[in-house]
N, C-alpha and C positions, 0 to 999 in steps of 0.2 A: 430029097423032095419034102416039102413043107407040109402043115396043114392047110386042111381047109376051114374046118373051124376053131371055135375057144376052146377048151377044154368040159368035158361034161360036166366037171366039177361046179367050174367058174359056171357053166352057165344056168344050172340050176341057182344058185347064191344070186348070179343076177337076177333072175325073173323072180325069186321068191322077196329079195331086198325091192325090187321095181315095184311089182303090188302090191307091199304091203305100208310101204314108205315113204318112197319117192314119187309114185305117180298120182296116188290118192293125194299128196301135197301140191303138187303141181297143179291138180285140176281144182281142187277145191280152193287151198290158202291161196297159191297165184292167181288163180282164173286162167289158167295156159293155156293155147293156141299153138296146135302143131298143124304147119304144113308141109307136105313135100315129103311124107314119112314114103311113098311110094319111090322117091327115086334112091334108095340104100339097100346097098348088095347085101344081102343076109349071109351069105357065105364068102371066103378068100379072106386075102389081106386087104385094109384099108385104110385109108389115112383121112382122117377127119379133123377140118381144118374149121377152126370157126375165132370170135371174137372173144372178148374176156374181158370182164364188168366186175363180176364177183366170183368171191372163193368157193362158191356154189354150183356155179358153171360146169364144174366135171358132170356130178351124177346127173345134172337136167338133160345135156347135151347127151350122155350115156343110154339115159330113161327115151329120148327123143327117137334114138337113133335104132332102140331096138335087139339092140347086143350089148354087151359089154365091152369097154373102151379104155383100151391100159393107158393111163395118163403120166407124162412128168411132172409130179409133183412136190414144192418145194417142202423140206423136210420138215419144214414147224407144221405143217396141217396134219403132219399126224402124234403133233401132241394135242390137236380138241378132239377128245371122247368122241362126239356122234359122227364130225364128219369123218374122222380116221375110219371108223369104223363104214363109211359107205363107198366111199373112195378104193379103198381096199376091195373090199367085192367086188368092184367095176372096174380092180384091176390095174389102181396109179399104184405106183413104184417110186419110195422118195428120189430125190437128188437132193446133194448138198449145194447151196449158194457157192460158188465162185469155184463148184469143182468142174472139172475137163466136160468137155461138148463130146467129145470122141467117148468118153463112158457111156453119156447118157444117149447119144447114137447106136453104139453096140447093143443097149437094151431094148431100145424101141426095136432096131432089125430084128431080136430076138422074139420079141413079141409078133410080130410079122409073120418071121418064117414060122409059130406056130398056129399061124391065120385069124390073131387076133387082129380089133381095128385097134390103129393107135391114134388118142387124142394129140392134135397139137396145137398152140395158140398162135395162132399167125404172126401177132407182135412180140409173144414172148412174153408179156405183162399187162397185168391190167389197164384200159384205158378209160377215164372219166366218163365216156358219153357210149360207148360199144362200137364205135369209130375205129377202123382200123387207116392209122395214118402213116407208119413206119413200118411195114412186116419186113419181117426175116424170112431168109431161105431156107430154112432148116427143114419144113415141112417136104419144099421140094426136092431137100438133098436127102432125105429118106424113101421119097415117090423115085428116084432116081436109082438108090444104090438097090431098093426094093422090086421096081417094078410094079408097085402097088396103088389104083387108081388112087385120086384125092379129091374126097366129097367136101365142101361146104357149107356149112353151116351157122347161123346167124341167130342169137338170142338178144332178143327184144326188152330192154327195162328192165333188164337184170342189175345195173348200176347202181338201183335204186335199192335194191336188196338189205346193205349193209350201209346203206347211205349215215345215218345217225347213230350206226354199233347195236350193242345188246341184239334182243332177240331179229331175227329175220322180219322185214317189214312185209304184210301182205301188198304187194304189188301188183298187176296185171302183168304178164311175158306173154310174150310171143314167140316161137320158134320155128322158125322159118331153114327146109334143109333144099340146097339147090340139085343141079345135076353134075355127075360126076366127072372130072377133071382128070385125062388121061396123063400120064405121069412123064416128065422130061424122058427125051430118049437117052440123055448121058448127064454126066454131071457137067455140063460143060458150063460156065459163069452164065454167059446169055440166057443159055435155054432153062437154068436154074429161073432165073429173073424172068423170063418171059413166064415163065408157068407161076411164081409167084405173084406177079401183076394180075392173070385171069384169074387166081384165087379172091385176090383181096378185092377186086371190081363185084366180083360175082357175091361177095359178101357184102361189100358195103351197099349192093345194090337189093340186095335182097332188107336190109336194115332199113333204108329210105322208103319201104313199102308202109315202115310200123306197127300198127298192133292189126 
């Protein structure tokens, strides 16, 4: 039998890295906009589905959601200094480019069964405008092998983050979190895809709202 929560460890290092960091960043430099923080199960396993704009996106969606969010993260981000360093608290775990899906599967369920949320990005890579136009199943084939709801969630003008490089642009975000998506009953192709359809509707409809 699994947990029910993160670990105490992890979850002090979050809340101490949230306040002292990332949220005071969030509300001052972005000017950020959270809604929908009420509909996020604080406790169990969860799967948190949302867009991806910028390399930034882990710890906001993290900060957003309330918990800590073990993310798949590709392995260069934790060669920059600060963000390595936040990402890690909140619990991403590299992968290397072009290695097996079935690895980084095995981790995320591991994360799971010990009642972490696991972040995952709908398309799988950053998209220009926070538009999700091509997702993948992968969120749904973890809600499947897991039995773990899947929350989505929507970040607003985060694109503009890294738009020009160098330091982070102050922006205005928005973060917009929907309600929760009961998880395929099998892995079957269809019900995969039908459950990935209501995610990506329920996100790109939550984006269309704006700041």
């Amino acid at each position: 039998m699994g947990r029910t929560r993160e670990p105490l460890v992890s979850l002090m290092l979050y809340h101490a890295f949230k306040w002292s960091v990332v949220s005071p960043m969030l509300h001052t430099y972005f000017r950020g906009r959270i809604y929908g923080a009420e509909n996020v199960p604080q406790e169990g396993p969860l799967i948190v589905v949302s867009n991806h704009a910028s390399n930034f996106d882990p710890p906001i969606v993290s900060n957003c959601v309330g918990r800590p969010v073990a993310y798949m993260a590709k392995k260069e981000l934790f060669d920059v200094p600060v963000l390595s360093a936040a990402i890690k608290l909140y619990g991403a775990y590299p992968v290397s480019r072009g290695s097996a899906d079935r690895a980084a599967i095995r981790a995320a369920l591991e994360y799971l069964e010990n009642g972490w949320a696991v972040g995952v990005f709908l398309q799988g890579t950053r998209t220009p405008d926070g538009k999700i136009t091509e997702p993948k199943r992968g969120a749904a084939l973890l809600a499947a092998k897991s039995q773990a709801p899947l929350l989505p969630v929507c970040l607003w003008g985060s694109e503009e983050i890294e738009k020009h490089g160098g330091l982070p642009r102050s922006v205005p975000l928005t973060i917009r979190i929907g309600e929760v998506i009961p998880p395929p009953p099998s892995g079957d192709k269809h019900e995969l895809e039908t459950v990935t359809q209501s995610c990506t509707d329920a996100i790109n409809a939550l984006h269309e709202l704006g700041r």
